[in-house]
C-alpha positions as CSV (number, residue, x, y, z in Angstrom):
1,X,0.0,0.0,0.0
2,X,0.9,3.6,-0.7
3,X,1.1,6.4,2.1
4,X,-2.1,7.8,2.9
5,X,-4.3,5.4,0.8
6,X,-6.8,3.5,2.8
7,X,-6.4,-0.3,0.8
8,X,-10.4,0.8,0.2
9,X,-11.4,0.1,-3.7
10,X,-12.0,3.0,-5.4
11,X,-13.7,3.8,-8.8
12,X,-12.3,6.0,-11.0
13,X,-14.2,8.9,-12.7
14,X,-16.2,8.7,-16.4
15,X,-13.7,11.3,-17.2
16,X,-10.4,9.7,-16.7
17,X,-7.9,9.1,-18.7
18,X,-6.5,5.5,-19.9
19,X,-3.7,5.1,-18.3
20,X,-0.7,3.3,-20.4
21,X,1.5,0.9,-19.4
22,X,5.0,1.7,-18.6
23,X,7.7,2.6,-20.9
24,X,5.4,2.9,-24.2
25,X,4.0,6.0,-24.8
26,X,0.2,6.8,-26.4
27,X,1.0,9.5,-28.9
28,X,3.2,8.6,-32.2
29,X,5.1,11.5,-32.1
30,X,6.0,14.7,-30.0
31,X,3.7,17.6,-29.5
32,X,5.5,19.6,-28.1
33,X,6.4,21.5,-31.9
34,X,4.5,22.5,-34.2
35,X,6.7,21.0,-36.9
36,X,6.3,17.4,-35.4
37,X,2.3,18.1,-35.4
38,X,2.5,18.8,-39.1
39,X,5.5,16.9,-40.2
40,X,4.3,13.5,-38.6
41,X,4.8,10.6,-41.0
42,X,3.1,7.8,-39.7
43,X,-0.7,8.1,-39.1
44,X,-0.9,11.7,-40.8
45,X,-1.4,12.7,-44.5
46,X,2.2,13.8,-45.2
47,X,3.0,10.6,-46.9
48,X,0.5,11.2,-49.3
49,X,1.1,14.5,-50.4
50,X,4.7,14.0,-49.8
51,X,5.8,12.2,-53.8
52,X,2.8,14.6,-55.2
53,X,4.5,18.0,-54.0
54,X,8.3,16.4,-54.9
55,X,7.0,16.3,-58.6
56,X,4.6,19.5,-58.5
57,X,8.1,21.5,-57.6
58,X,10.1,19.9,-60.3
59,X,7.4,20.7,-62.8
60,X,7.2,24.0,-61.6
61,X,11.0,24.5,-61.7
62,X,11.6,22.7,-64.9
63,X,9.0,25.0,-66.5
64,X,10.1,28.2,-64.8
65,X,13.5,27.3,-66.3
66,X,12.6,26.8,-69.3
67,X,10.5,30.0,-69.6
68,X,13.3,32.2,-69.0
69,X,15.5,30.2,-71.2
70,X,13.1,30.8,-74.3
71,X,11.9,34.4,-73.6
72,X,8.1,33.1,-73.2
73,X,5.4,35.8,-72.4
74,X,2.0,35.0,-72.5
75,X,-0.3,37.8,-74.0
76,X,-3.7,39.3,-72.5
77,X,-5.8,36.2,-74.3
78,X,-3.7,33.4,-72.6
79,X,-3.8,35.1,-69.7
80,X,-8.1,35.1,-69.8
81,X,-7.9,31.5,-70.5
82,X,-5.6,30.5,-67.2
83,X,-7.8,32.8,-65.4
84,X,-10.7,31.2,-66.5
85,X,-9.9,27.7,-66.6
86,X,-8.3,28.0,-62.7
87,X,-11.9,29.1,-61.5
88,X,-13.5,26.4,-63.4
89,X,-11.0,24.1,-61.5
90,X,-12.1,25.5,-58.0
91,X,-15.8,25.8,-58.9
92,X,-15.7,22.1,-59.3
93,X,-13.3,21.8,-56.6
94,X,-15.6,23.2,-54.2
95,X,-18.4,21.8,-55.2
96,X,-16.7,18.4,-54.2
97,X,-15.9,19.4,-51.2
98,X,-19.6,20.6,-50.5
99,X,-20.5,17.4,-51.5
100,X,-18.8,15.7,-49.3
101,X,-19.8,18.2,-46.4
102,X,-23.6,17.3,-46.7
103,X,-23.0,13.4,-46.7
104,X,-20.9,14.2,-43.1
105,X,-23.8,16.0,-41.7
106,X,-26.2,13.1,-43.4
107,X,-24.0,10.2,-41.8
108,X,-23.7,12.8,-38.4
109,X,-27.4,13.3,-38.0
110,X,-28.0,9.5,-38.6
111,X,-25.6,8.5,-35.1
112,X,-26.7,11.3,-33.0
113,X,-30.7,10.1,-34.1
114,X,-28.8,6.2,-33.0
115,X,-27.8,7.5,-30.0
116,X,-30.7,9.2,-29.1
117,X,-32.4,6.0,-29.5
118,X,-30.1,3.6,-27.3
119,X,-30.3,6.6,-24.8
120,X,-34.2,6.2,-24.9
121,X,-34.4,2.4,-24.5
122,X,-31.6,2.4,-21.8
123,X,-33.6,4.7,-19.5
124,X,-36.8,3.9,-20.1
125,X,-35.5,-0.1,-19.3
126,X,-34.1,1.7,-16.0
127,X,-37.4,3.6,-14.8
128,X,-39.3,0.3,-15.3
129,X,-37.0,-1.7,-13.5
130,X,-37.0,0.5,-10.3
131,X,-40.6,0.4,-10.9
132,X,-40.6,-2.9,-10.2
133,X,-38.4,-3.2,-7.4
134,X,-35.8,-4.8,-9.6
135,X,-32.9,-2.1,-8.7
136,X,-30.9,-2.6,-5.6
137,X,-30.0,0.9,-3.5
138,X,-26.2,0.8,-4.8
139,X,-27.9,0.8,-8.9
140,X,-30.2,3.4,-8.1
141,X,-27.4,6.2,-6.6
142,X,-25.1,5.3,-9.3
């Protein structure tokens, strides 16, 4: 037994935390930086984006490159058509993600209306019990 603890079983709180065991820690990486938080590899979505941006930046560069090599300029036209072909691109971008959105809130409303039904059954089960005498005194304060 510890100092000052009684040897009496005690519960621990809804609240708490699980505890883990000794030696292994719970979290994958360190959060004490913001750099580990974004940076994490394992578990995050860096190592998805992480081949796409490699070869968006050599496009970009090899382009760039050879841009200035050959004197390019785009006139007021071409400029019109990137314009309007990168808002097409985020209309339909957005409208994706919008999508998406309303099948979360779809998918959200359906557990909470679950919930609310398990939550309806379980108390409505308890009332009837201690109706019926079926509860002991320790069941009922909890």
């Amino acid at each position: 037994l510890t100092p000052g603890h009684s040897g009496a079983s005690t519960t621990l709180p809804l609240h708490s935390a699980p505890v883990a065991a000794p030696g292994h820690s719970m979290l994958r990486f360190n959060s004490s930086s913001w750099f580990s938080s974004v940076f994490v590899f394992y578990g995050g979505v860096f190592p998805r984006l992480l081949i796409p941006a490699i070869c968006y930046v050599a496009y970009v560069v090899t382009l760039y490159q050879f841009c200035m090599k050959s004197n390019f300029g785009l006139s007021a036209d071409g400029l019109k058509f990137i314009a309007g072909a990168t808002t097409f691109m985020l209309i339909f971008r957005l409208n994706q993600c919008y999508s998406r959105m309303q099948r979360a809130n779809k998918m959200l409303v359906d557990a909470i209306c679950g919930l609310r039904a398990i939550v309806g059954v379980t108390c409505a089960n308890l009332c009837t019990a201690e109706r019926n005498g079926q509860l002991s005194e320790e069941q009922r304060q909890a």
